[in-house]
C-alpha positions in Angstrom: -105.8 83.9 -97.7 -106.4 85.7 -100.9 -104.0 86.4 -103.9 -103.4 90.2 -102.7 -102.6 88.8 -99.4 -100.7 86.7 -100.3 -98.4 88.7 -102.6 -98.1 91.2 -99.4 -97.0 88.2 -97.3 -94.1 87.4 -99.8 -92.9 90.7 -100.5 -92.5 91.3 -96.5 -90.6 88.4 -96.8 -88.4 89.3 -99.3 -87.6 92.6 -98.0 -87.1 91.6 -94.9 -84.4 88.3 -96.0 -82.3 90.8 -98.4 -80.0 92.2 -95.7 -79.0 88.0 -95.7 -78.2 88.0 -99.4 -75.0 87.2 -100.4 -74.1 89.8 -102.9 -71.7 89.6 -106.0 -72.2 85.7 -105.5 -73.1 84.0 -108.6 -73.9 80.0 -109.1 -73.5 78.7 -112.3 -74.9 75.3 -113.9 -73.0 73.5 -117.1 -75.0 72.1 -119.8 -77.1 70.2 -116.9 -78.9 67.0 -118.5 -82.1 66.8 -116.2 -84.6 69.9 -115.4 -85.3 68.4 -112.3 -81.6 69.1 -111.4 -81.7 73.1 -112.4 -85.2 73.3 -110.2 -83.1 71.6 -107.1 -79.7 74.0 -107.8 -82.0 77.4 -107.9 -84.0 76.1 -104.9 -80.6 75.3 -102.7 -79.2 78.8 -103.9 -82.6 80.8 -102.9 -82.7 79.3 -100.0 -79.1 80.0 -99.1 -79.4 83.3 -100.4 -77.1 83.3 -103.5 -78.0 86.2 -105.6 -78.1 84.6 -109.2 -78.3 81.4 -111.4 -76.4 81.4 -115.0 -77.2 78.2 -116.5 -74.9 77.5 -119.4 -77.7 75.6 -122.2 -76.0 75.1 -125.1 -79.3 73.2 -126.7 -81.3 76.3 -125.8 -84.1 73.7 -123.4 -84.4 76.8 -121.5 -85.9 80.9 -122.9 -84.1 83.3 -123.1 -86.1 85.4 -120.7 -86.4 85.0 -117.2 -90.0 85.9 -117.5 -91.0 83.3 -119.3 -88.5 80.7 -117.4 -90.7 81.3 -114.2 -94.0 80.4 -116.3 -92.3 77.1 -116.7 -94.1 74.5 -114.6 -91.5 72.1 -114.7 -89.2 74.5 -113.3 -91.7 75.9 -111.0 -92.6 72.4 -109.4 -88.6 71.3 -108.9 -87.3 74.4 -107.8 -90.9 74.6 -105.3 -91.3 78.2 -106.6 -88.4 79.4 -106.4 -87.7 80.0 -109.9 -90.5 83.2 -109.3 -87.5 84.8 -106.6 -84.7 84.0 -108.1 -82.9 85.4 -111.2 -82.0 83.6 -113.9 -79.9 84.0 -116.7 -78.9 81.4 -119.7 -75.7 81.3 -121.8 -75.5 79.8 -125.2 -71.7 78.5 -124.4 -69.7 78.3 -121.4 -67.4 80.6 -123.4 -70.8 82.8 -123.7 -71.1 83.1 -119.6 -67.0 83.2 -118.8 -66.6 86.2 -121.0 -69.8 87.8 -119.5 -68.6 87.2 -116.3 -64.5 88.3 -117.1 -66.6 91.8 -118.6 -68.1 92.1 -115.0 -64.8 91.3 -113.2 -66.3 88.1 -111.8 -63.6 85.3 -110.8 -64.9 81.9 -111.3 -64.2 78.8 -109.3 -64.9 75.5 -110.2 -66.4 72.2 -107.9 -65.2 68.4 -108.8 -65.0 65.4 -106.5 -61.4 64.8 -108.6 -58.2 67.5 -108.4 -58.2 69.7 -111.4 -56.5 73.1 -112.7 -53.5 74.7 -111.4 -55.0 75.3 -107.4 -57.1 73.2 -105.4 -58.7 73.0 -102.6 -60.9 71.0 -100.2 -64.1 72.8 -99.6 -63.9 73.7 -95.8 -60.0 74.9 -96.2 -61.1 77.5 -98.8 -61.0 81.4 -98.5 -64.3 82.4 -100.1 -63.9 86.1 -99.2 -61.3 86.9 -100.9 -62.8 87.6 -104.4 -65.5 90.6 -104.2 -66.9 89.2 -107.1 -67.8 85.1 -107.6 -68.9 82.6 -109.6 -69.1 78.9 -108.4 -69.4 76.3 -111.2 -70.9 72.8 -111.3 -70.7 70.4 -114.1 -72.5 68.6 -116.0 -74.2 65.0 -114.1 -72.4 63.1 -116.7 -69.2 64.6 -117.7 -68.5 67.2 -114.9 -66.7 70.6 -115.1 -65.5 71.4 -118.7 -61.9 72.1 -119.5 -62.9 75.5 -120.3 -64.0 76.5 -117.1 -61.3 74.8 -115.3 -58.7 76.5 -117.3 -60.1 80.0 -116.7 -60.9 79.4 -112.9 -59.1 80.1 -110.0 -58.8 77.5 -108.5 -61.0 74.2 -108.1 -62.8 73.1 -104.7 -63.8 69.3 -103.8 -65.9 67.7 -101.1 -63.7 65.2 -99.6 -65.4 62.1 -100.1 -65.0 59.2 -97.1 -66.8 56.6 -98.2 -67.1 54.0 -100.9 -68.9 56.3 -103.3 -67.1 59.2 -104.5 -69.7 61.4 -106.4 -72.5 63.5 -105.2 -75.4 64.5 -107.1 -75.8 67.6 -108.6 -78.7 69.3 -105.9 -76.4 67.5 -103.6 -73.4 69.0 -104.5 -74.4 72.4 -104.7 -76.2 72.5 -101.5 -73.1 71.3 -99.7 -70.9 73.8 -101.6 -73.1 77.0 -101.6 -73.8 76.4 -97.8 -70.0 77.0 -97.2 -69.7 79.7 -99.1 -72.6 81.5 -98.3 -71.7 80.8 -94.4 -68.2 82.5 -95.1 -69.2 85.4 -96.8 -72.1 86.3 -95.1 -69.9 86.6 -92.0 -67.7 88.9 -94.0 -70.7 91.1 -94.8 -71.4 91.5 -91.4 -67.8 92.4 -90.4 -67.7 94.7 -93.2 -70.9 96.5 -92.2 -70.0 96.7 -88.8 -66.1 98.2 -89.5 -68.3 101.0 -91.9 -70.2 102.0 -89.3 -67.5 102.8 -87.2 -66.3 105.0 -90.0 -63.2 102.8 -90.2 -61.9 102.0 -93.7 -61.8 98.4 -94.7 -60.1 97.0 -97.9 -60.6 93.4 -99.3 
């Protein structure tokens, strides 16, 4: 198959997966430690059909542009190519990428194996509908979910953990969490779609 066959194969694809899209959904990385774990987190949310990565980078590993993020082989290799379908933007500061997404009228929630902030909630009990516009957060390997972010969230989700380990690593984690919400909300979008055709008005 040449490269101009190739291309055409990929962009049937991607038109025909955008109706599946999860839209206003937004996951966000924390001063992650290991590029190996960005290229698994933008894999998992391409592949679940989040519609953006913010990756907060406070010692600026990453460009600026998203261009010349997907030029990155070691991106490219982690995330299997998925970097080149999926857009990327980096923050400076997690204060940076809050008050980016406060501008935009984005809530944020947060994800830690421990209770934190002033709601929680164990990942299957949540209500991810309920906010048109989303942010999930995951925390750093090492030190987890900042303060920051926990203070302006709405409220923070966990995975219950049964067994004798109680972490999850970061691909890990965001798989698990992004399936869940992206199973919720895509349902939503369907409803929603359906109800407008009808002509009948629906409110979130």
């Amino acid at each position: 198959m040449d490269s101009i066959t190739q291309k055409s194969h990929s962009r049937i694809r991607a038109d025909k997966i955008k109706p599946y899209q999860c839209k206003y959904l937004i996951a966000v990385i924390e001063d992650p430690h290991d590029i190996k774990n960005i290229g698994t987190v933008i894999r998992n949310v391409n592949a679940l059909g989040v519609e953006k990565v913010y990756i907060v980078d406070p010692k600026k590993r990453l460009p600026d542009d998203w261009q010349e993020m997907r030029e990155r082989k070691s991106l490219a290799g982690t995330s299997v190519s998925a970097i080149k379908w999926t857009f990327v933007k980096r923050f400076d500061s997690t204060e940076d990428c809050l008050q980016h997404l406060e501008r935009n009228n984005f809530r944020s929630v947060v994800t830690s194996p421990h209770v934190k902030g002033h709601d929680n909630v164990v990942l299957h009990e949540g209500d991810y509908t309920q906010y048109h516009k989303l942010a999930i957060w995951f925390g750093s390997e090492s030190r987890g979910i900042s303060d920051l972010a926990v203070k302006r969230s709405e409220l923070c989700i966990n995975i219950p953990m049964l067994g004798m380990i109680e972490s999850l690593n970061l691909g890990t984690t965001s798989g698990i969490v992004l399936y869940e919400i992206t199973k919720q909300r895509r349902a939503y979008q369907r409803l929603y779609k359906y109800r407008g055709k009808r002509g009948r008005k629906y409110i979130a």
